[in-house]
Each structure stands twice: as C-alpha cells, then as structure tokens.
Jmol script that loads the backbone (N, CA, C; Angstrom):
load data "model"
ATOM      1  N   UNK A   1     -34.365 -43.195 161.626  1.00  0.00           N
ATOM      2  CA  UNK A   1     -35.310 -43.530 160.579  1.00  0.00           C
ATOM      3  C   UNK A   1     -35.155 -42.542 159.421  1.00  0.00           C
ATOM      4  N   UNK A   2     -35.433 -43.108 158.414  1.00  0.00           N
ATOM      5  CA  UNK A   2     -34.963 -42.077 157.319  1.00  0.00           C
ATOM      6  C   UNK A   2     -36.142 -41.620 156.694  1.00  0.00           C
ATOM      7  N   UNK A   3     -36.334 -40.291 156.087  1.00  0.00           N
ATOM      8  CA  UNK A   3     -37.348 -39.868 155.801  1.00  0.00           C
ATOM      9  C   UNK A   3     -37.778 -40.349 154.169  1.00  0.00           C
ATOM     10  N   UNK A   4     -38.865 -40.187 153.545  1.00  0.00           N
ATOM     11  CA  UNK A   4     -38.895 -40.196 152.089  1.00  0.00           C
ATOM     12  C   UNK A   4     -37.426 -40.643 151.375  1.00  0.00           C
ATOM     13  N   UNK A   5     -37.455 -38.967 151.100  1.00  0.00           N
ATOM     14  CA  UNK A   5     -36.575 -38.674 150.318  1.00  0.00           C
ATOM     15  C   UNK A   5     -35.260 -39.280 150.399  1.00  0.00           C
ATOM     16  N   UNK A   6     -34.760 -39.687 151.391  1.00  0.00           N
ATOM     17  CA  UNK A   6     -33.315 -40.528 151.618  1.00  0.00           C
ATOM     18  C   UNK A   6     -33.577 -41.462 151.499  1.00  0.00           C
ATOM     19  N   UNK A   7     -34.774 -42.348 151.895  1.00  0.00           N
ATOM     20  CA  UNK A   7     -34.679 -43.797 151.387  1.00  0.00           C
ATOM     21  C   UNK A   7     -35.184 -43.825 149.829  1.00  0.00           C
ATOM     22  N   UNK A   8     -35.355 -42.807 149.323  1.00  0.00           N
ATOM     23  CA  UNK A   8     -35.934 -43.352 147.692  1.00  0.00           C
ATOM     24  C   UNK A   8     -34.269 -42.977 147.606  1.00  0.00           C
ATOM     25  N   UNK A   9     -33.587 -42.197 147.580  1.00  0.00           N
ATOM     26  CA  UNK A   9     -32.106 -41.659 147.219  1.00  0.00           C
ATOM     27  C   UNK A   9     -31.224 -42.880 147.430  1.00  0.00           C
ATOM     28  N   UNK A  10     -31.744 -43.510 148.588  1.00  0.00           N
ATOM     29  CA  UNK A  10     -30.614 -44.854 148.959  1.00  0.00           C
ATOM     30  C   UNK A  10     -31.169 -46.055 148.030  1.00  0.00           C
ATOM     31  N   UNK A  11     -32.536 -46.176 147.923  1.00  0.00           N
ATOM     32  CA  UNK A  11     -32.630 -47.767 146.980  1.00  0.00           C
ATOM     33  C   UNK A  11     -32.170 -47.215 145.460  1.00  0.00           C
ATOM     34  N   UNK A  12     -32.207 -46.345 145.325  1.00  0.00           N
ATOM     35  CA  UNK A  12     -31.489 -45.808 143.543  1.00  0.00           C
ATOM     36  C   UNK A  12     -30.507 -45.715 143.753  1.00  0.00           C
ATOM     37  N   UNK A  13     -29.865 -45.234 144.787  1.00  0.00           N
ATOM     38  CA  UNK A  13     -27.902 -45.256 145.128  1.00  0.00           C
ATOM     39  C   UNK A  13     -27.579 -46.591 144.599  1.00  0.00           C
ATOM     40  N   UNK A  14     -28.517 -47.749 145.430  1.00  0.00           N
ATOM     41  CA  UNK A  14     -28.391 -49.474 145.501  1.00  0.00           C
ATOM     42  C   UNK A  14     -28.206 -50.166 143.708  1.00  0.00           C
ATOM     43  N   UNK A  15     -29.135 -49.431 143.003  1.00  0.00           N
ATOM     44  CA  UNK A  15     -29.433 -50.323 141.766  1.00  0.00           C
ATOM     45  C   UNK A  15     -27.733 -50.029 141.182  1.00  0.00           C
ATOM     46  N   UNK A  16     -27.927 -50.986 140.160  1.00  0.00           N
ATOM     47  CA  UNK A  16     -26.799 -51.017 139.241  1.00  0.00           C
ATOM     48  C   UNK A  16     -26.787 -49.597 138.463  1.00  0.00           C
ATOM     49  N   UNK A  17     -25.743 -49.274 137.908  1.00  0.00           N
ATOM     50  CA  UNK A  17     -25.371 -48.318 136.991  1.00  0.00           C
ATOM     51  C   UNK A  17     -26.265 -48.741 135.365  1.00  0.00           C
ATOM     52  N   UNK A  18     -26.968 -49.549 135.506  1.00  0.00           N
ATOM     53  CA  UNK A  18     -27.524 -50.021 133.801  1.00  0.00           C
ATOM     54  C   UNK A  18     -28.802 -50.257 134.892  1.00  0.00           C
ATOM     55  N   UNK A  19     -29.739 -49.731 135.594  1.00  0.00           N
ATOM     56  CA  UNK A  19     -30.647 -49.573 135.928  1.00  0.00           C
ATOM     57  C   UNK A  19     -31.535 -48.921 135.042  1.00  0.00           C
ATOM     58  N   UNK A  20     -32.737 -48.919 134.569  1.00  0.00           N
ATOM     59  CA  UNK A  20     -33.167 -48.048 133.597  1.00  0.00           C
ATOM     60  C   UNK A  20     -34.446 -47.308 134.771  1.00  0.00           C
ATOM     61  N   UNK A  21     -35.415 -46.443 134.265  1.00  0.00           N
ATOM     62  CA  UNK A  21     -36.554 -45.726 134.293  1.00  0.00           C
ATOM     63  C   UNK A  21     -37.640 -46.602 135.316  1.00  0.00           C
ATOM     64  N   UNK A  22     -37.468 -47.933 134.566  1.00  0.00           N
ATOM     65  CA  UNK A  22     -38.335 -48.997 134.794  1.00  0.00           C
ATOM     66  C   UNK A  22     -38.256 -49.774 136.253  1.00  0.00           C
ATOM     67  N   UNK A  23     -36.876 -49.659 136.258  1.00  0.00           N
ATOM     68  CA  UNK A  23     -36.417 -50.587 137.522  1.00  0.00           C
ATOM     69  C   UNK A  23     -36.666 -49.377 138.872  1.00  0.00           C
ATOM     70  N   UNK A  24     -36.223 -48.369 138.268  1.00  0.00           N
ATOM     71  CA  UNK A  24     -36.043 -47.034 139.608  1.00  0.00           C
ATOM     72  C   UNK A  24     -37.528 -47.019 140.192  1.00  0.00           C
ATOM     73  N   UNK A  25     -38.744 -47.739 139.905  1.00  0.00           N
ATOM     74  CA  UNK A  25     -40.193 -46.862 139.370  1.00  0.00           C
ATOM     75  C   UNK A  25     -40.761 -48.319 140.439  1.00  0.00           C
ATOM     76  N   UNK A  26     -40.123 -49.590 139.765  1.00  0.00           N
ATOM     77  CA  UNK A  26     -40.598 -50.998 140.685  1.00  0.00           C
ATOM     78  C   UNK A  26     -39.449 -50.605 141.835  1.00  0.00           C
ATOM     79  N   UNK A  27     -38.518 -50.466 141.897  1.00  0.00           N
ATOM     80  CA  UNK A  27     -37.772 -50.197 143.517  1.00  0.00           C
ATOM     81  C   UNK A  27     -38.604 -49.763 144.500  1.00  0.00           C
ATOM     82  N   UNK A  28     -38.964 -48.103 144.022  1.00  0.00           N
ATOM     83  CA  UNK A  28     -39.764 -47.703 144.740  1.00  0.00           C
ATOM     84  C   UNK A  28     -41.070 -48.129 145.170  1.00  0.00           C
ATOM     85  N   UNK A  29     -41.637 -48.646 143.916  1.00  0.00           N
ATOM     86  CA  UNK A  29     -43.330 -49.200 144.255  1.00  0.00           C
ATOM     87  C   UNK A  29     -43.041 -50.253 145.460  1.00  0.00           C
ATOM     88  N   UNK A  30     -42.053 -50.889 145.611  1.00  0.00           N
ATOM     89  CA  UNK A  30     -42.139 -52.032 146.071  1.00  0.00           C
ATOM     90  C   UNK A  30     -41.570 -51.357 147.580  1.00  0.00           C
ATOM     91  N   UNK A  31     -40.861 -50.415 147.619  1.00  0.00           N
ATOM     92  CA  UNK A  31     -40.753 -49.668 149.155  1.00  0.00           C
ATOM     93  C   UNK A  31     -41.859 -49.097 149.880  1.00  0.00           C
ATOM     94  N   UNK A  32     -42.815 -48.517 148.910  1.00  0.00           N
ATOM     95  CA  UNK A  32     -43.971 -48.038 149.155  1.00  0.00           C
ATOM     96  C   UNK A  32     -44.979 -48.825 149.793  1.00  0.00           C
ATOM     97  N   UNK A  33     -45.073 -50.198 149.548  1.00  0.00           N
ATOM     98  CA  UNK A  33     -45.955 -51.051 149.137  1.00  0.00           C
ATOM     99  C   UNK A  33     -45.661 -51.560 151.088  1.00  0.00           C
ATOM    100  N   UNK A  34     -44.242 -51.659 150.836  1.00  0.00           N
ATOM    101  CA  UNK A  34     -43.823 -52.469 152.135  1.00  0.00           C
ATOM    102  C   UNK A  34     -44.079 -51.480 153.511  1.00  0.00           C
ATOM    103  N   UNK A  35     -43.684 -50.318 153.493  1.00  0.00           N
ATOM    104  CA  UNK A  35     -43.833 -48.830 154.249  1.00  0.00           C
ATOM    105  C   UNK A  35     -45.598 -49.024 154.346  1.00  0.00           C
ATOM    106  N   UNK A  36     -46.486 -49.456 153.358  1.00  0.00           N
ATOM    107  CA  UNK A  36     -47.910 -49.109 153.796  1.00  0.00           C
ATOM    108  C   UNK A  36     -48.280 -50.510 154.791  1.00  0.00           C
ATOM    109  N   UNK A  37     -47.640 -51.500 153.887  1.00  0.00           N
ATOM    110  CA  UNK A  37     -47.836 -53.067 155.103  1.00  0.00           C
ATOM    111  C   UNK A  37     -47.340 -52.721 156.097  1.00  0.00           C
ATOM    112  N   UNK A  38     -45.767 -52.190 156.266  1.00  0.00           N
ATOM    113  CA  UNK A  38     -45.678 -52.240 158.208  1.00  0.00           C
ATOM    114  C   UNK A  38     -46.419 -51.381 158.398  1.00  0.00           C
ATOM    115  N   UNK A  39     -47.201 -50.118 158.393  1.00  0.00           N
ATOM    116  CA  UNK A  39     -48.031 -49.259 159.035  1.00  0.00           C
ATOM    117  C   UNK A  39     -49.177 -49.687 159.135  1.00  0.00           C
ATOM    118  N   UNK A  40     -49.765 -50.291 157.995  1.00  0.00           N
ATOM    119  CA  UNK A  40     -50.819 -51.129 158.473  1.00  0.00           C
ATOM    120  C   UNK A  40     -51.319 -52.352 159.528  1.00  0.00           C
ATOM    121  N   UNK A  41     -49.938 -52.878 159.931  1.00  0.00           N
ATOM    122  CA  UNK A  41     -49.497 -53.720 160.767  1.00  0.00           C
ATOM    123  C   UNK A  41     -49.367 -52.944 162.010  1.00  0.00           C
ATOM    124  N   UNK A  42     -48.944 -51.774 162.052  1.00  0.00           N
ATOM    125  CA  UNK A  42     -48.371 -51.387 163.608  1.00  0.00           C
ATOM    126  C   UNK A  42     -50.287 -50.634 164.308  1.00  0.00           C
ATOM    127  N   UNK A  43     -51.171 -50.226 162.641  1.00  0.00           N
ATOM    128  CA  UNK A  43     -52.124 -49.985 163.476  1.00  0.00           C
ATOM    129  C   UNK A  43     -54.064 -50.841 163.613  1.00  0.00           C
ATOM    130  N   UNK A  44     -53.145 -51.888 163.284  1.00  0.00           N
ATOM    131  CA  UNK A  44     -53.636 -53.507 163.744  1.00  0.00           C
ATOM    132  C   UNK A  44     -54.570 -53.379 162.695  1.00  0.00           C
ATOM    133  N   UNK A  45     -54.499 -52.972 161.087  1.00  0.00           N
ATOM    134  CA  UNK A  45     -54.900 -53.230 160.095  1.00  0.00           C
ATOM    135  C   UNK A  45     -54.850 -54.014 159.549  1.00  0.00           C
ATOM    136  N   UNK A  46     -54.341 -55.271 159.927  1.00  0.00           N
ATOM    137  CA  UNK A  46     -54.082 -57.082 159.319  1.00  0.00           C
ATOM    138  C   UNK A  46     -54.884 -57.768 159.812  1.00  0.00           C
ATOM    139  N   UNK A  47     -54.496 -58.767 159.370  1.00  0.00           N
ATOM    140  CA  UNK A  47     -55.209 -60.341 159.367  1.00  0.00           C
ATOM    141  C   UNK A  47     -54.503 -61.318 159.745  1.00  0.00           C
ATOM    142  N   UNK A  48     -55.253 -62.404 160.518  1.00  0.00           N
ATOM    143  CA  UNK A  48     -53.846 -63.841 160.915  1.00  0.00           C
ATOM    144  C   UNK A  48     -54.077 -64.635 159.882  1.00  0.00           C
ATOM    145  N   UNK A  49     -52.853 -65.038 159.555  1.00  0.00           N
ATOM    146  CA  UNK A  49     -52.798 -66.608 158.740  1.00  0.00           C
ATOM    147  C   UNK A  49     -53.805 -67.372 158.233  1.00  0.00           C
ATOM    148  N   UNK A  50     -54.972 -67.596 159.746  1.00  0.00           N
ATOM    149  CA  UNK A  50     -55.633 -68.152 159.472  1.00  0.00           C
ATOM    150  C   UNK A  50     -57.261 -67.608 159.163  1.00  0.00           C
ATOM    151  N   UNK A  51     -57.333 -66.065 159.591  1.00  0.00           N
ATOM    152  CA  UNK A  51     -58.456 -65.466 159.314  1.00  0.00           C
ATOM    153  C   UNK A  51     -58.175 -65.647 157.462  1.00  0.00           C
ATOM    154  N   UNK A  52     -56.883 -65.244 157.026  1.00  0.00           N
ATOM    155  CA  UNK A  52     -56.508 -65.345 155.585  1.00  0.00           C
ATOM    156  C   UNK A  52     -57.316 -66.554 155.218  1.00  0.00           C
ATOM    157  N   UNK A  53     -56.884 -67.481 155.564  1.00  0.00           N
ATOM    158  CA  UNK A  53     -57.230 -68.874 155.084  1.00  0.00           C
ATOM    159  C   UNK A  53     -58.739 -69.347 155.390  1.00  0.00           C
ATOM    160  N   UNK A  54     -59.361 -68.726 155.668  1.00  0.00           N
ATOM    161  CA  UNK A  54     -61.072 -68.819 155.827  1.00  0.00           C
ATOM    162  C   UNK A  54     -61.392 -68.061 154.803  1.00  0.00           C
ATOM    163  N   UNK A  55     -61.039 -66.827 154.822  1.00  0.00           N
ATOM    164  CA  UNK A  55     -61.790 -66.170 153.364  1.00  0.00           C
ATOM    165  C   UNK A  55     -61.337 -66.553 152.260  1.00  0.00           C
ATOM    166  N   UNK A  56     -60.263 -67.088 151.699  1.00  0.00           N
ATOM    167  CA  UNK A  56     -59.762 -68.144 150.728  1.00  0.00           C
ATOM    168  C   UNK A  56     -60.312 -69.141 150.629  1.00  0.00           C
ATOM    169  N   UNK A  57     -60.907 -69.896 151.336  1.00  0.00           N
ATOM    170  CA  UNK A  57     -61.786 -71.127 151.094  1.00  0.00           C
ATOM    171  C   UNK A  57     -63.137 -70.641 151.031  1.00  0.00           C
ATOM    172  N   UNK A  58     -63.998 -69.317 150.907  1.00  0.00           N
ATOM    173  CA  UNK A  58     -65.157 -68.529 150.426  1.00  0.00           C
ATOM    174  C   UNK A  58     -64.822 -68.326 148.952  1.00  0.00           C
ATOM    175  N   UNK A  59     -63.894 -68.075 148.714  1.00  0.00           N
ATOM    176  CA  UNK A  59     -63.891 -67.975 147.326  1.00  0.00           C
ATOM    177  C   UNK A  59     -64.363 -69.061 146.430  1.00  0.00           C
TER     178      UNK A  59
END
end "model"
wireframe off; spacefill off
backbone 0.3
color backbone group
C-alpha cells in the first residue's frame, strides 16, 4: 500500500507533460475524495442503494 506521498507523486507522474496547476489540484481532490469513500466504507459509514433511494424521494 502506498503511503500519501507516493500516491500523490504517482497520479502527477500519470498526468501529461501539459498538465497545468489546475489538473495536479482535481487529480488529487479526486484521490482524496475516493481514499475517504473506501474508509468510510470499510468502517460501515455508508448507505445501501436503497436506504439512498428513500431519502431521495423525501426530498
């Protein structure tokens, strides 16, 4: 498993050479984002499908 720092080093290794500021900034947000969903998942911080789909029809 790779820590931080090597996986932010590897998805910026990944981008193109005409990557700008902008793209390096959504790479990461979007690793971050995914790293907090599986942890939230492994410590049964989710919802099923269909609990989803009940509070969607409250709205």
């Amino acid at each position: 498993m790779e820590n931080l720092k090597q996986e932010a080093i590897r998805v910026i290794s990944e981008l193109p050479e005409t990557a700008n500021i902008d793209d390096i900034m959504y790479e990461l947000y979007v690793v971050d984002k995914i790293k907090k969903g599986r942890d939230a998942i492994d410590h049964g911080e989710s919802i099923s499908t269909e609990e989803l789909k009940k509070e969607m029809q409250a709205w």
